[in-house]
C-alpha positions as CSV (number, residue, x, y, z in Angstrom):
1,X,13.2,-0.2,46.6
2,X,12.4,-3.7,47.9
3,X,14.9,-6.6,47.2
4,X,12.2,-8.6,45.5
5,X,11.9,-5.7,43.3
6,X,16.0,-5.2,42.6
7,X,16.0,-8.9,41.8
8,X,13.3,-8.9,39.3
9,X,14.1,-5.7,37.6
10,X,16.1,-7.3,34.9
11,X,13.8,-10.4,34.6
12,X,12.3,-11.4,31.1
13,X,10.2,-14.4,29.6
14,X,9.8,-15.7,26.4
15,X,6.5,-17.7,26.0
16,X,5.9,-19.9,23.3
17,X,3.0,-21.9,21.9
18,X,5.0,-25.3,21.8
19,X,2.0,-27.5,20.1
20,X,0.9,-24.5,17.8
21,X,-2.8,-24.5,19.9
22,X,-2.7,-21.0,19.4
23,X,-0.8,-20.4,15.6
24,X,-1.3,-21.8,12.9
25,X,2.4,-22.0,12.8
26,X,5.8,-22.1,15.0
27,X,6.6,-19.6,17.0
28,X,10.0,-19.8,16.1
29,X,9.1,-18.5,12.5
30,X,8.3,-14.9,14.1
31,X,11.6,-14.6,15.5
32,X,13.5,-16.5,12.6
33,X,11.8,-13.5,10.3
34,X,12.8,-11.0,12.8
35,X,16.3,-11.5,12.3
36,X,15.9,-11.9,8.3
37,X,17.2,-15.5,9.3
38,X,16.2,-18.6,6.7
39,X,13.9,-20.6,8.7
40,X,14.7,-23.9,7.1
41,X,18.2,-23.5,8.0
42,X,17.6,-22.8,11.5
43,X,15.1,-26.1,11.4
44,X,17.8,-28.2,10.6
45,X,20.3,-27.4,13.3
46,X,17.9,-28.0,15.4
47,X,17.5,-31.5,13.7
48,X,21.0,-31.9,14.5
49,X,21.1,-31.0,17.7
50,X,18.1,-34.1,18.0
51,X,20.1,-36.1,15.8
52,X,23.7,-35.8,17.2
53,X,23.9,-34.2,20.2
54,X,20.7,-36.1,22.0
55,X,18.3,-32.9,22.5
56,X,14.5,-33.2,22.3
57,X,12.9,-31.2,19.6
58,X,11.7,-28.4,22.4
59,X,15.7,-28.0,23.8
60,X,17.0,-28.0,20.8
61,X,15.3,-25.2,18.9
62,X,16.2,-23.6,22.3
63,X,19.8,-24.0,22.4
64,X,19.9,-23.3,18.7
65,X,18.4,-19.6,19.2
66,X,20.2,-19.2,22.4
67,X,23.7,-19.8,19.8
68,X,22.1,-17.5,17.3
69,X,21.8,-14.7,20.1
70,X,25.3,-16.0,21.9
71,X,27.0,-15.4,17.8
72,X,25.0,-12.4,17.1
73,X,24.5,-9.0,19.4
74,X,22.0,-8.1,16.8
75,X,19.9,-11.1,18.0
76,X,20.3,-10.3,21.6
77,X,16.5,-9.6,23.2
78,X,15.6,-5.6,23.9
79,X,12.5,-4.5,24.9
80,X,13.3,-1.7,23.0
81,X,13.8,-4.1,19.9
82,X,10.9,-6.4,20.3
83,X,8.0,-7.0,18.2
84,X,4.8,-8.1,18.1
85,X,3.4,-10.5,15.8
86,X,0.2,-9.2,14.3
């Protein structure tokens, strides 16, 4: 097996539509309903990590599902797991 191959095995991306171009809604919402989260609750800590901790909108929702997955093993990412939205 090539290095380049070893180092990549384990590799995954998340892509989102940040300016909803392509959704009529977040992206976030499909992954907030995947974990039977409340959606308005995960909006507002990312409002407070704008408001109090100095993130932009984009890293905040970021950090926020990164401390959902970080609190929850359930939340963790699985190809096994994953979805696609319809």
């Amino acid at each position: 097996m090539k290095i380049i191959d070893k180092i990549m095995k384990n590799k995954i991306a998340i892509v989102f539509d940040f300016d909803i171009t392509l959704s009529p809604y977040y992206q976030q919402r499909e992954i907030i309903n995947h974990w039977g989260e409340d959606e308005a609750k995960f909006w507002e800590l990312c409002t407070l990590k704008v408001t109090e901790d100095d993130y932009d909108l984009e890293h905040g929702y970021i950090k926020v599902i990164l401390e959902y997955i970080d609190e929850n093993e359930t939340y963790q990412i699985s190809l096994g797991r994953w979805f696609y939205a319809e």
